[in-house]
N, C-alpha and C positions, 0 to 999 in steps of 0.2 A: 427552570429547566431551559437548554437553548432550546434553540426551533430549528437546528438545523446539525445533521450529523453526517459525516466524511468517513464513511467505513470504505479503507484505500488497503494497497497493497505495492508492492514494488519487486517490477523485477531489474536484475543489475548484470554489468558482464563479470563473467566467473571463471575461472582455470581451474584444473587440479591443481593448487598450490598456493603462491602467493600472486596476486596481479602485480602484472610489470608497471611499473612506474608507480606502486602504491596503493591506487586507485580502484574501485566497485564504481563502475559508472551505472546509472538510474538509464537503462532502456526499457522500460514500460511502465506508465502510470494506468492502473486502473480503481475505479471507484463507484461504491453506488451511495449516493445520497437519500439520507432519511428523516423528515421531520419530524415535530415533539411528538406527536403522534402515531409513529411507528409506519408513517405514509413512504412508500417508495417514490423519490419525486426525481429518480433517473438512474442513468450511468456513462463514466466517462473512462475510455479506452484511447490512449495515446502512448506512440511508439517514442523515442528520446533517442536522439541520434549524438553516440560519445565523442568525444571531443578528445581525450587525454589517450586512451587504447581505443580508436575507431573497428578496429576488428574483433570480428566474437571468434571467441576461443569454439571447437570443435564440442567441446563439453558443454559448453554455455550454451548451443544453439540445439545439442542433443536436451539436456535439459531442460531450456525454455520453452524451444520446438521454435523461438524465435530465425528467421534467417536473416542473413546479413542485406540481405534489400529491404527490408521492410527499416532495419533500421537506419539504411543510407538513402531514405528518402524521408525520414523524418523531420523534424524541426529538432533543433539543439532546445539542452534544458531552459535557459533563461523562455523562450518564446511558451513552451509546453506549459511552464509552470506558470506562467499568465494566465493560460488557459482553463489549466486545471484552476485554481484562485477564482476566477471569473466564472468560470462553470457550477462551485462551488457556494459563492457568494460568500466572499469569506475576506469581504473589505470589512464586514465590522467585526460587534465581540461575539455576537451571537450564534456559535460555532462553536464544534469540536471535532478533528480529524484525528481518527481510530484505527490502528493496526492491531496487529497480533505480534506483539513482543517491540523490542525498542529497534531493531534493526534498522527496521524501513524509518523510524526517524531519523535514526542516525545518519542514512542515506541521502535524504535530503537536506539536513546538515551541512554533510561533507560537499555537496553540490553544490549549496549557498554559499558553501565560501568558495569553492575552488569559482566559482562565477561572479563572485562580488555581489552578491544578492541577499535581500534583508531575510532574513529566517526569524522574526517576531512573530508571523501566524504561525510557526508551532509551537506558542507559546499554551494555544487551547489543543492540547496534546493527553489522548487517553489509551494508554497500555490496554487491552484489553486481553492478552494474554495472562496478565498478573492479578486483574481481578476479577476473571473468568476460574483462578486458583483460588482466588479467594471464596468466588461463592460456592465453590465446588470441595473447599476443607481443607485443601493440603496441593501435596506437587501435581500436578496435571501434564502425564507424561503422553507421548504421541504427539507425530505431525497434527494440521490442521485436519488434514483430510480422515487421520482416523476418531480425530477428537468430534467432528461434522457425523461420523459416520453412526460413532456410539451416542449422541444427540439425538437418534432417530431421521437423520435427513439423508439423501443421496446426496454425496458429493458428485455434483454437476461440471461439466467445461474440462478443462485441461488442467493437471494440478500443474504448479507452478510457471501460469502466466497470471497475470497482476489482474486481470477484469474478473479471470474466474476465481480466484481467490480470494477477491474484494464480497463476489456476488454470494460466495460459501460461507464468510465470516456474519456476511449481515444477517445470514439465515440465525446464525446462533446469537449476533445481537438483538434480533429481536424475537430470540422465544426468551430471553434472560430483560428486555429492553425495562421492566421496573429496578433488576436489581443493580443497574449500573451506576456507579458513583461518579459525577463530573464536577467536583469542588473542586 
């Protein structure tokens, strides 16, 4: 089993619609790290300042609750995601960073390459959206926060900013933390 788990979340800039230029930028990484143990061994809250749409959309900022300062005094993705990496300890194999669904992978993805940056650490990448359906029998319909809620826990923080959402998922990784599969 590793010794080390990246239970993250992401949040991005958003429109009604499509983003101009293409683009979901990653403005907020958050995460709590968890070892073999089920030990909480922290959390990492960083703002990403966009580079390709530098401006939040009116929606985005209603729905993150994000404001447009906190992200223009940011550090751009390349420097954050050092940080996160390093915060993370996720220079070697023994590691696995965990979302809820493939999006937020995707997200940093699409970052790595629009930055020219290696994306081999998510190679130790676990859906936990998909086999949270698995151990639950079938489709697993509802947001995070109602799915947290019928769990028995309070959904805590702000829903959809990236630390409280990271801190709400780990609750449910570790009351399921035997039955998660990392092959």
């Amino acid at each position: 089993m590793p010794t080390n788990f990246i239970i993250y979340d992401l949040e991005a800039t958003c429109w009604l619609g499509r983003p101009p230029k293409g683009y979901n930028e990653i403005i907020e990484i958050g995460a709590v790290r968890i070892n073999e143990y089920g030990d909480f061994l922290g959390s990492f809250e960083k703002f990403v300042k966009p580079t390709i749409n530098p401006l939040l959309s009116g929606f985005c900022k209603k729905l993150t609750s994000i404001d447009q300062e906190k992200v223009d005094r940011a550090q751009d993705f390349p420097k954050v995601l050092d940080e996160f990496k390093e915060w993370g300890d996720m220079n070697d194999e023994d590691y696995f960073v965990c979302s809820w669904g493939n999006n937020d992978k995707k997200l940093f993805l699409e970052e790595c390459i629009i930055h020219d940056l290696d994306s081999d650490w998510l190679d130790n990448y676990v859906n936990l959206k998909n086999q949270f359906d698995q151990i639950k029998g079938g489709s697993v319909k509802g947001t995070l926060k109602k799915i947290i809620q019928r769990e028995g826990f309070d959904f805590t923080g702000i829903q959809h900013r990236a630390i409280s959402d990271a801190e709400n998922l780990a609750k449910l990784f570790l009351k399921y933390f035997d039955e998660w599969s990392f092959i």
